[in-house]
FIGU-912670 format. One record per residue (C-alpha): x negated, y, z negated; chain; residue in one letter; residue number from 1. Coordinates in steps of 0.05 Angstrom, whole numbers. Example, Ala and Ser with C-alpha at 12.3 -4.5 7.8 and 13.67 -1.06 7.14 Angstrom:
// residues 2
      X      Y      Z chaine residu num
   -246    -90   -156      A      A   1
   -273    -21   -143      A      S   2
//
This chain:
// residues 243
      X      Y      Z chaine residu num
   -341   -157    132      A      X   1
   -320   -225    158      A      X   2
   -257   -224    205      A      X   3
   -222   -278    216      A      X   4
   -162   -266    274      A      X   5
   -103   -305    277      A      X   6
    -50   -313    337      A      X   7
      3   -335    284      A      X   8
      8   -345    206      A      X   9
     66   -346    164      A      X  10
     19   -299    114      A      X  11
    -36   -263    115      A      X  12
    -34   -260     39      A      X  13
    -14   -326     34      A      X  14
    -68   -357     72      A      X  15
   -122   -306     42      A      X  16
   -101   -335    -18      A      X  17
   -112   -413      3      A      X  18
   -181   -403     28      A      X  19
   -201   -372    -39      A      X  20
   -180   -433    -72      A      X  21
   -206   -478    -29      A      X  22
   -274   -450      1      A      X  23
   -318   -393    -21      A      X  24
   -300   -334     23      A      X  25
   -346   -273     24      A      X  26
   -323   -212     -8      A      X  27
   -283   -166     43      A      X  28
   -267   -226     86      A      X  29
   -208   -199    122      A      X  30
   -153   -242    161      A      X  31
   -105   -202    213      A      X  32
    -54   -241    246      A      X  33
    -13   -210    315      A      X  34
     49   -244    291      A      X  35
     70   -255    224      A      X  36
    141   -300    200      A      X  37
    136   -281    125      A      X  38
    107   -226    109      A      X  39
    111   -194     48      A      X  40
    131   -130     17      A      X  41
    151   -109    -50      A      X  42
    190   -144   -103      A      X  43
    192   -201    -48      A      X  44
    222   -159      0      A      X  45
    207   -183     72      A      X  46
    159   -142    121      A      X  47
    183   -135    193      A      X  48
    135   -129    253      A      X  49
    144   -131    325      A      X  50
     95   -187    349      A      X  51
     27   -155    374      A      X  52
     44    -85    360      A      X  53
     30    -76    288      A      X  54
    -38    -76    244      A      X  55
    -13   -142    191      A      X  56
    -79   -154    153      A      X  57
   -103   -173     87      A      X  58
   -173   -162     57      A      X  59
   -198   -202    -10      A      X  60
   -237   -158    -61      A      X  61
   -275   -202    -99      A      X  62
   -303   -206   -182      A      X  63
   -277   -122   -183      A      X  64
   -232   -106   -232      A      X  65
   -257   -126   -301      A      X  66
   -195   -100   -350      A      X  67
   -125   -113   -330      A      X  68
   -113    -44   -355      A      X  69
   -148    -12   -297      A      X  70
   -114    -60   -249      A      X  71
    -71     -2   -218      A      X  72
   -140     37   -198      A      X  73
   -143    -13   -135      A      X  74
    -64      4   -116      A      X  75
    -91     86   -110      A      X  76
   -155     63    -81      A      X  77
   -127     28    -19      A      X  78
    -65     83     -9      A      X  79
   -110    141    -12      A      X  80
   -155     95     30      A      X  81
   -105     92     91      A      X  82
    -75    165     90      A      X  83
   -144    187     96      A      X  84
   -162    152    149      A      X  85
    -87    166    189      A      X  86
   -104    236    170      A      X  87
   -158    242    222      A      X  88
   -113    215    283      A      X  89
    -66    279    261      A      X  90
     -7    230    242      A      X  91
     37    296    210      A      X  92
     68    294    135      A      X  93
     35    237    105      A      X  94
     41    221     34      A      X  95
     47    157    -12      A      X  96
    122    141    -37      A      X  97
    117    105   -102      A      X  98
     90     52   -118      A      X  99
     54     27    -48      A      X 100
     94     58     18      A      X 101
     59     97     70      A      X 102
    105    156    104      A      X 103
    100    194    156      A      X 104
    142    257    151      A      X 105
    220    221    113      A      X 106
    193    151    155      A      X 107
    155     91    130      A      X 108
     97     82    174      A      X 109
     62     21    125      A      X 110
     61    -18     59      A      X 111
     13    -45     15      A      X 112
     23   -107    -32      A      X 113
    -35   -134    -76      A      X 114
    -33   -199   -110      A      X 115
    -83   -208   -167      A      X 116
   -110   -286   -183      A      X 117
   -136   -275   -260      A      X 118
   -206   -307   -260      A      X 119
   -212   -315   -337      A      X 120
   -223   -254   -388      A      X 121
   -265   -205   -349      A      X 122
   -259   -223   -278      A      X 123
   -201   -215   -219      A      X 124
   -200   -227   -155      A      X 125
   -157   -185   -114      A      X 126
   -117   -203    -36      A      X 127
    -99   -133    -10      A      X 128
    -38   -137     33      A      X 129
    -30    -81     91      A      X 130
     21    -76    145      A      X 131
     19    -18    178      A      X 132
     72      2    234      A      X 133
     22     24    301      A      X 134
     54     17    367      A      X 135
    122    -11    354      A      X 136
    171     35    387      A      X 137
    237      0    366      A      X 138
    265     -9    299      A      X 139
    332    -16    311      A      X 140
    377    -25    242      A      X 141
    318      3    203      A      X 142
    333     78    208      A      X 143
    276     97    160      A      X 144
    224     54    195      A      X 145
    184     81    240      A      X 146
    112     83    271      A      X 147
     44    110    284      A      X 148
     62    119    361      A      X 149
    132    144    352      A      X 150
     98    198    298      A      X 151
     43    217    339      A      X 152
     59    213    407      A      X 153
      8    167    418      A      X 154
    -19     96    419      A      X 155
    -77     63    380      A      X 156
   -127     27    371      A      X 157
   -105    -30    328      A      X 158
   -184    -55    321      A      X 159
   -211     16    298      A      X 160
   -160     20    253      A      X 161
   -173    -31    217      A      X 162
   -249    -27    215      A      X 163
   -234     52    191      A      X 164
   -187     32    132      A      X 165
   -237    -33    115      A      X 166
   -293     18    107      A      X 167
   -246     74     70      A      X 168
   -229     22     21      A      X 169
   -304     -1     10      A      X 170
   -321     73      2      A      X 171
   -267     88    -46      A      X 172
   -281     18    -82      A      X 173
   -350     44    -99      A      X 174
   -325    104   -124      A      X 175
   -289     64   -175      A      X 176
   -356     30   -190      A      X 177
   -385     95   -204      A      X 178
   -334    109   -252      A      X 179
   -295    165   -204      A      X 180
   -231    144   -213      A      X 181
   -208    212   -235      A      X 182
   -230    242   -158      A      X 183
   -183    184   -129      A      X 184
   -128    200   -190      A      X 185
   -123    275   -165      A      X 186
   -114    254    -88      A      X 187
    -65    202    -99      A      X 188
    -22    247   -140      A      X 189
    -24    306    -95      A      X 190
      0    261    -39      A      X 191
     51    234    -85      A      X 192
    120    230    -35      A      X 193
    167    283    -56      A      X 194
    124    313   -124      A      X 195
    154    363   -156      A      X 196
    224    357   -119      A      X 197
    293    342   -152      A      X 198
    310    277   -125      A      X 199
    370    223   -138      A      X 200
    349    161   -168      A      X 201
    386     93   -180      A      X 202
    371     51   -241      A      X 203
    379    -27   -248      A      X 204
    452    -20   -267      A      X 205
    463     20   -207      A      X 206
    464     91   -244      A      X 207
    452    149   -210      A      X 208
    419    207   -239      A      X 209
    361    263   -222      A      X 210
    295    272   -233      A      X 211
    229    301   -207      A      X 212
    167    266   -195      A      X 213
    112    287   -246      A      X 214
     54    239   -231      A      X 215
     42    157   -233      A      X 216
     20    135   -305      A      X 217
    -54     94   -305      A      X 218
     -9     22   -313      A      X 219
     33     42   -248      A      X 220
     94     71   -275      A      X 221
    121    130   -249      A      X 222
    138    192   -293      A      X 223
    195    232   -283      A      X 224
    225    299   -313      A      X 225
    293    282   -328      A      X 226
    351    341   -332      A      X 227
    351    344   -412      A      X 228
    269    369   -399      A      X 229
    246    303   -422      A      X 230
    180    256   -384      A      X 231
    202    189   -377      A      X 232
    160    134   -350      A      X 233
    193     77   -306      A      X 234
    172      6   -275      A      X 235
    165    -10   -209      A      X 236
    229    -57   -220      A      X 237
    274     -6   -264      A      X 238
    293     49   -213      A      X 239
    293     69   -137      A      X 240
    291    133   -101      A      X 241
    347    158    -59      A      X 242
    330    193      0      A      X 243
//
C-alpha cells in the first residue's frame, strides 16, 4: 500500500477523493491525517477526534465493485475487517451497530463512511472512511463515546493498527473476489449490535415503537421483527435505535 501522512487536512475522504480525480493513485493508497477539522460520519454527521490520538484514515479501493447491487458487500467487508483485527488486542464486547459503528461494550469506539464515485456501467471506485477512537481519554459531552484505551486499559499503536485493518480489508476484499460473501454475511450478522434483543426505535416522524434486530438485508437495510410478528426492512435514513 501507498501511505501518504498528513499533519492536518480538513478530510481524509475529501482529499482521497481529489487525488483520484486529479492523478492516478494506486489501488489501496491510504491517507491518515493526526488532526482532522471535518470529518465525516453518517448522514453528514460530523466526526470528533482529539488531535494525535485517534486512527482518522481513509483507503481508496479501486475498479471493485462491478453491480451497484452488491455495493453493501464492501460496508460488511471493512466492519468485519476492523472487529477482527480489535479482537486480537482483547478490546471486550465488540460488535457492529447498524449500519457502520464500531462498539465496544454500550460505547462507540469507531465509524466507517464509504463514498462510492460511479465509474460508468460496471465499474466503482470506492474511498473507505475509518475513524477509529485509540488513545483519546476524554470525551466530555459525548457520553456514548469512548475509546480503545479507556476499553482496554491500554494504549496503542496507532501505526500497527492501521497496517492490521489495511491488510484485514485486502484479505476480506479477496474473499469477495472469490465469491465468499456468504462467509463475511454470517460474521457480520452474528456481530450485529444488540441481535435478537427487543429494542426502542424512533422513526422519521419521531415515533417510537419496538423491535428486534433480525439481520441487515443485501442493499443495507436493516430488518426488524415488529410486535404484530411481522419483518420489516428499514433505510439507513428511516429509523434510529434507542439505547
Amino acid at each position: 500500500m501507498k501511505l501518504i501522512k498528513l499533519d492536518a487536512i480538513d478530510s481524509t475522504n475529501d482529499f482521497l477523493k481529489e487525488l483520484l480525480t486529479n492523478n492516478n493513485p494506486e489501488n489501496f493508497t491510504v491517507i491518515t491525517a493526526e488532526a482532522q477539522t471535518k470529518g465525516k460520519g453518517q448522514m453528514g454527521s460530523v466526526w470528533v477526534s482529539e488531535n494525535g490520538k485517534n486512527l482518522t484514515m481513509s483507503i481508496l479501493v479501486k475498479d471493485f465493485l462491478f453491480d451497484i447491487n452488491q455495493i453493501y458487500n464492501l460496508n460488511i467487508s471493512v466492519a468485519v475487517a476492523i472487529v477482527t483485527v480489535l479482537q486480537t488486542y482483547n478490546i471486550p464486547k465488540l460488535s457492529i451497530k447498524w449500519p457502520n459503528d464500531i462498539m465496544s461494550d454500550n460505547k462507540k469506539v469507531g465509524g466507517i463512511l464509504i463514498e462510492n464515485v460511479i465509474k460508468g456501467a460496471t465499474k466503482i471506485d470506492s474511498i473507505i472512511g475509518i475513524g477509529l477512537n485509540v488513545n483519546q481519554v476524554n470525551f466530555d459531552g459525548l457520553p456514548k463515546a469512548s475509546s480503545l484505551s479507556l476499553m482496554a486499559n491500554a494504549t496503542f499503536d496507532k501505526d500497527e493498527l492501521l497496517e492490521k485493518i489495511v491488510e484485514e480489508i485486502k484479505l476480506n476484499i479477496s474473499k469477495l473476489e472469490a465469491n465468499k460473501s456468504q462467509e463475511l454475511w454470517i460474521k457480520y450478522t452474528d456481530l450485529l449490535f444488540k441481535k435478537g434483543a427487543p429494542m426502542p426505535f424512533e422513526n422519521a416522524s419521531e415515533k417510537r415503537f419496538m423491535g428486534i434486530i433480525q439481520g441487515v438485508s443485501k442493499i443495507g437495510q436493516l430488518e426488524l421483527l415488529l410486535e404484530d410478528d411481522t419483518v420489516k426492512t428499514y433505510g439507513i435514513k428511516e429509523i434510529q435505535m434507542l439505547y
